[in-house]
C-alpha positions in Angstrom: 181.4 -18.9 34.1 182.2 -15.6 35.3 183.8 -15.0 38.8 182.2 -12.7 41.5 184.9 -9.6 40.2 184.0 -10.2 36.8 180.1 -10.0 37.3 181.0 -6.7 38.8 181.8 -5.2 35.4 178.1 -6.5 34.4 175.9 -3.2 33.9 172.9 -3.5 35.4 170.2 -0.2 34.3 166.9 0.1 35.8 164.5 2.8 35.3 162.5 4.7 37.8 159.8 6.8 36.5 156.8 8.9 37.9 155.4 12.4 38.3 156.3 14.5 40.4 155.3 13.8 44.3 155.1 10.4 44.2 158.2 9.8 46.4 161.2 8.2 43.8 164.0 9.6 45.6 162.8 7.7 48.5 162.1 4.8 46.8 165.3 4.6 45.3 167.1 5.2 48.9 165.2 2.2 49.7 165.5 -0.1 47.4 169.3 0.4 47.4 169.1 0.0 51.0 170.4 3.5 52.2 169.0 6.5 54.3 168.6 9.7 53.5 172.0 11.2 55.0 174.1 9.0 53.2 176.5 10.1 50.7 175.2 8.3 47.8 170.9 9.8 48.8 169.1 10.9 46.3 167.9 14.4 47.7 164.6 14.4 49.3 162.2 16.7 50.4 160.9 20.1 49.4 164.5 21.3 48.6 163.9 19.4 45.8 163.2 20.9 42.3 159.5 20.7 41.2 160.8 17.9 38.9 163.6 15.9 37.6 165.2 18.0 34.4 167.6 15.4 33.3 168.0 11.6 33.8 169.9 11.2 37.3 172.2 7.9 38.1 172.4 6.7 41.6 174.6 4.0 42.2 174.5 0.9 44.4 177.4 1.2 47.2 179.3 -2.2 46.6 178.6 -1.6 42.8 179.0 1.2 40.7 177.5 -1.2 37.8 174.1 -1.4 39.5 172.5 1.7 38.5 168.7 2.8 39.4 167.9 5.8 36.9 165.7 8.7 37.9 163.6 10.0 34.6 161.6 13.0 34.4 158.1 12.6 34.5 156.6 12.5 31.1 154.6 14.9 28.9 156.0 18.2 30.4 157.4 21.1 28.6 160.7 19.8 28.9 159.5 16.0 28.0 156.8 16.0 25.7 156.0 12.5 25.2 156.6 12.1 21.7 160.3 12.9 22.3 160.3 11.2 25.6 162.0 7.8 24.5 164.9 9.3 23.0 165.1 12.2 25.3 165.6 10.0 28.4 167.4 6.9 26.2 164.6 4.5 26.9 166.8 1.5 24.6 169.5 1.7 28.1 167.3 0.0 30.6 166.9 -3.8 31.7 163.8 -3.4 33.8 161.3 -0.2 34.3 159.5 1.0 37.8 156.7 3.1 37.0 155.5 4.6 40.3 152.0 5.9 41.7 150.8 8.2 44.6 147.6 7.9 44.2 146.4 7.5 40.4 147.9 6.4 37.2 147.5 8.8 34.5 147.4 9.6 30.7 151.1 10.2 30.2 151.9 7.4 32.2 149.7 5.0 29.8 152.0 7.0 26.8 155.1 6.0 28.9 153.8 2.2 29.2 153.4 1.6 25.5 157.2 3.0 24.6 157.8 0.7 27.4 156.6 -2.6 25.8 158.2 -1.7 22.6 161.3 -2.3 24.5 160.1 -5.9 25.5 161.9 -5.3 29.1 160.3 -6.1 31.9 158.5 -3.2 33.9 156.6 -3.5 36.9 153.9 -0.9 39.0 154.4 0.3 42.2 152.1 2.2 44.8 154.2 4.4 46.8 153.3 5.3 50.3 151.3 2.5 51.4 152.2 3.0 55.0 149.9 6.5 55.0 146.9 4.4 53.4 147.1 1.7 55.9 147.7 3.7 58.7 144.3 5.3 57.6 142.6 2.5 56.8 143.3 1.2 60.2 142.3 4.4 62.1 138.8 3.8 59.7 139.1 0.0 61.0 139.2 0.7 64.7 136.2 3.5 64.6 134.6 0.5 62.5 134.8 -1.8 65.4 134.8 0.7 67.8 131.0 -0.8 69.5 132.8 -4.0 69.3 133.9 -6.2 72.4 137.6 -5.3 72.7 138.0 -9.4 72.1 136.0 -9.3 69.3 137.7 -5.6 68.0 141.5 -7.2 68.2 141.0 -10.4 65.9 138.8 -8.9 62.9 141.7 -6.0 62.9 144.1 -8.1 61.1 142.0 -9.5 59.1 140.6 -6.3 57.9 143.9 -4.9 57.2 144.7 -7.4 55.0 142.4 -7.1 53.3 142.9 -3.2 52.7 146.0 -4.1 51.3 144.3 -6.2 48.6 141.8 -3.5 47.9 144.5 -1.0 47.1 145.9 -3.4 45.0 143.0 -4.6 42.7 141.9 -1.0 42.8 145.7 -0.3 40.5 144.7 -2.9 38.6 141.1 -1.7 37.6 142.8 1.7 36.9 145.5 0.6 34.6 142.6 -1.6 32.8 140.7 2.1 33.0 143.6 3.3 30.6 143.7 0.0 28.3 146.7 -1.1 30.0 146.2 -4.8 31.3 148.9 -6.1 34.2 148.3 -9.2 36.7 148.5 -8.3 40.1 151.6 -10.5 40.6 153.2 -7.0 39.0 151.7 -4.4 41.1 153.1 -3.7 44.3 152.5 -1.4 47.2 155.8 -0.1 48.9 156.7 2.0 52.1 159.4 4.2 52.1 160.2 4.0 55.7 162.5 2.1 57.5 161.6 -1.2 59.4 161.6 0.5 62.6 158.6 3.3 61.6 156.3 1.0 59.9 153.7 0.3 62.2 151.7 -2.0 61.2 154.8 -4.9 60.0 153.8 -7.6 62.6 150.0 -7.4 60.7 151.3 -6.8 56.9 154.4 -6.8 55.4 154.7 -4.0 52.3 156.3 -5.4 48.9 159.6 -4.1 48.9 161.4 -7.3 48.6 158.8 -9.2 46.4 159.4 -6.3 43.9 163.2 -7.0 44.1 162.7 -11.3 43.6 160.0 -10.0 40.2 162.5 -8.0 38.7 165.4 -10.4 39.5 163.5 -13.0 37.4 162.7 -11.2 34.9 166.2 -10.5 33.8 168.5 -12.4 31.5 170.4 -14.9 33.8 174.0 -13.0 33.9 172.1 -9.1 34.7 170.7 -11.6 37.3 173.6 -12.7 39.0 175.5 -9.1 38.5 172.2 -7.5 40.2 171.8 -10.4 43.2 175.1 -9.2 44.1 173.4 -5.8 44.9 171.2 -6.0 47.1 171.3 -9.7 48.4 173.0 -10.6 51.7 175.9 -11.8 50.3 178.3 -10.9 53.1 178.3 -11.9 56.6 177.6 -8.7 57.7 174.4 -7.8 55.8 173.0 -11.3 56.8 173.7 -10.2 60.5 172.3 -6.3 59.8 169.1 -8.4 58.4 168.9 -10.1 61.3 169.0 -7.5 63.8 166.4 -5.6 61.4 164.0 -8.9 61.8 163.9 -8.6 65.7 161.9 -6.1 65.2 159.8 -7.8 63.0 159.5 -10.5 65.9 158.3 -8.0 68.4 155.7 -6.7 66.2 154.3 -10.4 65.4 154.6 -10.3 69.1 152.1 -8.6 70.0 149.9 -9.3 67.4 149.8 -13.1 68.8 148.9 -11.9 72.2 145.8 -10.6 70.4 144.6 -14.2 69.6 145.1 -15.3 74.0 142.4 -12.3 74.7 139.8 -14.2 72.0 137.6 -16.7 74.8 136.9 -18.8 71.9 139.0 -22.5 71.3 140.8 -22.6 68.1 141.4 -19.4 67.3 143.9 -18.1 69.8 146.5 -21.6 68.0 145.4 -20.8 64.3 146.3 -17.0 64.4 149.5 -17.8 66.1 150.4 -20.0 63.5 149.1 -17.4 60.4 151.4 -14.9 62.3 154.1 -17.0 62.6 153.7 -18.4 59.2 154.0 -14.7 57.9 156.9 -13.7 59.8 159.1 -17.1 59.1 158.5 -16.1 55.6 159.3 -12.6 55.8 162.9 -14.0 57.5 163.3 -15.9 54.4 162.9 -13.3 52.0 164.9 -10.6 53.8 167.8 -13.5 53.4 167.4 -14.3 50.3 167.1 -17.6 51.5 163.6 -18.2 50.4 162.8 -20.8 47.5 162.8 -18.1 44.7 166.3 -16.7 45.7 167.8 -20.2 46.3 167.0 -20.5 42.6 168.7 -17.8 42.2 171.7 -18.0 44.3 172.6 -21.5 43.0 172.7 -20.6 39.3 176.0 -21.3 38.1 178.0 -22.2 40.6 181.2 -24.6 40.0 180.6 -24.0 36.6 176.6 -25.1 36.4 173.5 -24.6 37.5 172.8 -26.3 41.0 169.6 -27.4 42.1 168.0 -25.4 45.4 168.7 -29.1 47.1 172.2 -29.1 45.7 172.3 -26.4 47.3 171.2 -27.6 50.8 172.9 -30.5 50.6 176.1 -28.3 50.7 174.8 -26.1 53.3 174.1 -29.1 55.9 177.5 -30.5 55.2 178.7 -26.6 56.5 175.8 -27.4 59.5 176.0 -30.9 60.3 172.8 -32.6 61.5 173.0 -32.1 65.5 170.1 -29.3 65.6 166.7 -30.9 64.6 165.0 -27.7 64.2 167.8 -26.9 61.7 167.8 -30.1 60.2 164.0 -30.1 59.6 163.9 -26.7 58.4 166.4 -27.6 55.7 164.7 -30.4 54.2 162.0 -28.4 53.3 163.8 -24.7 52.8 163.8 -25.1 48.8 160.2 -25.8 48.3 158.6 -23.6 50.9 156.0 -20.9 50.2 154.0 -18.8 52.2 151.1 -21.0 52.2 152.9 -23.9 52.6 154.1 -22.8 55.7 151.1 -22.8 57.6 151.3 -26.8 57.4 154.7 -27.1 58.4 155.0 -25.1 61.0 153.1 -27.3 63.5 155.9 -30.0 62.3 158.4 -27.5 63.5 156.7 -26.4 66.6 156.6 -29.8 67.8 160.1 -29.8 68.1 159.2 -27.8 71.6 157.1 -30.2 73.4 156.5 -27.1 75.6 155.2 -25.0 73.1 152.4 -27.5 72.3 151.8 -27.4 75.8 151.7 -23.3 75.7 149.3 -23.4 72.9 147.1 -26.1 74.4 147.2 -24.1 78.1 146.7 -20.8 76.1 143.4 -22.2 74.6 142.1 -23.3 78.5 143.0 -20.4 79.9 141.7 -17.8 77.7 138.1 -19.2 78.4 138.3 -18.3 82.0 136.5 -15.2 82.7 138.3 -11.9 83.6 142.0 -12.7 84.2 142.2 -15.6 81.6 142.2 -13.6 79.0 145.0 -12.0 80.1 147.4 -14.7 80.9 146.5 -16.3 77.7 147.4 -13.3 75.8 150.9 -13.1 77.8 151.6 -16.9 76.9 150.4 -16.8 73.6 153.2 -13.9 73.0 155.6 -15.6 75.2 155.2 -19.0 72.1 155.2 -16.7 69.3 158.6 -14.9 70.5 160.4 -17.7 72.0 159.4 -19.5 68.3 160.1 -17.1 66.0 163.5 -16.0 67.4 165.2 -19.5 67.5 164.3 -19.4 64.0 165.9 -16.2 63.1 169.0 -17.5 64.7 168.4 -21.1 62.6 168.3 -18.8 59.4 171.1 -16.9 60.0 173.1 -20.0 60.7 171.6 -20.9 57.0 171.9 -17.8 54.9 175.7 -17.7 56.3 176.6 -20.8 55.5 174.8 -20.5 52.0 177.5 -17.8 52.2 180.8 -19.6 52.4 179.2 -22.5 49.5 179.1 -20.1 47.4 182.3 -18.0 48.5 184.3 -21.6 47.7 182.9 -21.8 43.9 183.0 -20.1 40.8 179.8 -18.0 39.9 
């Protein structure tokens, strides 16, 4: 088995490919987890030439192995796409990112077909998602605009999601358009921005990270392990830079409970709490890798095999001990969560706070009072969803660290 240096000498080559506009220096910032003003950037903005005129390597910071490739676009003068393969050494790359503004188009289909010849795995992503859903919900709220503001807040999340689902079919029925044929489990809608500017995060969450897990399982098992490395939080100090990044999160999801307090209607103000809560607790788990896919992941290999994810646990309450139920509970059920599954386990986690059942029960009463009730409903309703979804941000970070120093004590 090879040792955390040695998978460090691993090259890891993905492509990035697109026309011009369509925002890859950004995406590549991102998705190595870097602004634009650090030393490793790619060069953003209208400095920048009209196109790529060679194939650019940016790096990962920790490993100089990990490379993300910026290729021209395809079918220009300088790339006609009959030459482009060998012009931009299409054999190289493990995985291929073929990015869209707003359309896919003829070249691109060219580019796809090379692509498959390969038999490496390649995935589509919609860049700029942020500015369609920021317009979709400006369309949203003049939608509902005659609506009761009650009635306005609740259907906006809804809607919203449901956007996002729209864009994405919509890439699919494109790529069909041009005979190319890709499940929507490989088409993903990414922002650019940092956690901090994307607005509407407490509603939906962008695919950045699910695009990360896709291409870490399509890779052979040791380009797997060399590229988890990368861009996992495999230190102390990016689980704890996670975490800090997630409290925002929380205070999005926030105050999109304290929507569900102002609905006078019984039922709804508990079930959207727990859909919101659902989503964000899953959201912790991916941005710690500690999720049931990663976990996979993580545990291949180590002490010279393959360990199950409940191996895995089973180390990582050892490193806990058993004294914090919430912990305890959350464990026994870490390695087979999903995002659906969640909705039925929270309520088995919430219970854990007798006086959060009592919240939600008081929010319910309260928000059918007339005028005020409303109000206070919405304030407690929030009140739950932060106190909640913070103690389990610390109970994950307690987790992914101690995943940490398992895995730190074995051979990869």
């Amino acid at each position: 088995m090879k040792s955390e240096d040695e998978l460090k000498n691993v090259k890891v080559n993905i492509a990035i490919i697109g026309q011009t506009g369509v925002g890859k220096s950004s995406f590549i910032n991102t998705f190595r987890g870097i602004d634009g003003d650090h030393k490793l950037a790619a060069k953003v903005g209208a400095g920048a030439k009209e196109c790529t005129m060679d194939v650019v390597a940016f790096r990962f910071e920790d490993n100089q192995n990990l490379v993300l490739w910026d290729l021209p676009g395809a079918n220009t003068k300088n790339f006609p796409i009959k030459t482009y393969p060998s012009k931009v050494y299409m054999d190289r790359y493990d995985a291929f990112i073929l990015l869209t503004l707003s359309r896919f188009t003829e070249a691109d289909t060219e580019v796809v077909k090379h692509i498959e010849k390969t038999g490496k795995p390649f995935f589509f992503a919609k860049t700029h998602i942020d500015v369609d859903m920021e317009n979709c919900l400006r369309q949203i709220k003049k939608d509902l605009k005659k609506l009761p503001p009650k009635e306005k807040a609740y259907t906006q999340r809804t809607r919203l999601t449901k956007a996002a689902e729209d864009f994405r079919m919509g890439c699919k029925e494109a790529l069909a358009d041009l005979g190319i044929e890709k499940d929507v489990d490989h088409i993903f809608l990414v922002t650019n921005l940092p956690v901090d500017e994307w607005g509407q995060m407490g509603l939906w969450v962008p695919d950045n990270d699910n695009l990360k897990i896709k291409i870490l399982e399509g890779l052979p098992d040791l380009k797997k392990k060399a590229l988890i490395l990368g861009f996992c939080c495999n230190t102390l100090d990016k689980v704890d830079e996670e975490v800090e990044k997630m409290k925002h999160y929380i205070n999005l999801a926030t105050a999109s409970s304290s929507i569900g307090g102002l609905v006078p209607v019984p039922g709804i103000s508990m079930l959207l709490d727990i859909s919101i809560m659902a989503g964000n607790a899953f959201h912790q788990l991916k941005a710690l890798n500690i999720d049931s896919k990663s976990l996979a992941i993580r545990g291949m290999g180590l002490d010279g095999k393959v360990w199950s994810k409940e191996q895995l646990m089973d180390e990582v309450r050892k490193q806990c001990g058993e004294d914090d139920k919430l912990l305890s509970t959350w464990l026994s059920a870490l390695g087979q969560v999903t995002a659906e599954g969640l909705v039925t386990l929270l309520p088995q986690l919430l219970s854990l706070f007798p006086h959060l059942v009592a919240s939600s029960v008081a929010v319910e009463v309260t928000s059918t009072i007339p005028g005020i009730g409303s109000l206070i409903g919405a304030g407690m309703s929030a009140s739950k969803t932060y106190f909640f979804l913070t103690k389990l941000l610390e109970t994950n970070r307690k987790i992914a660290k101690s995943i940490i120093k398992v895995i730190d004590g074995k051979t990869i």
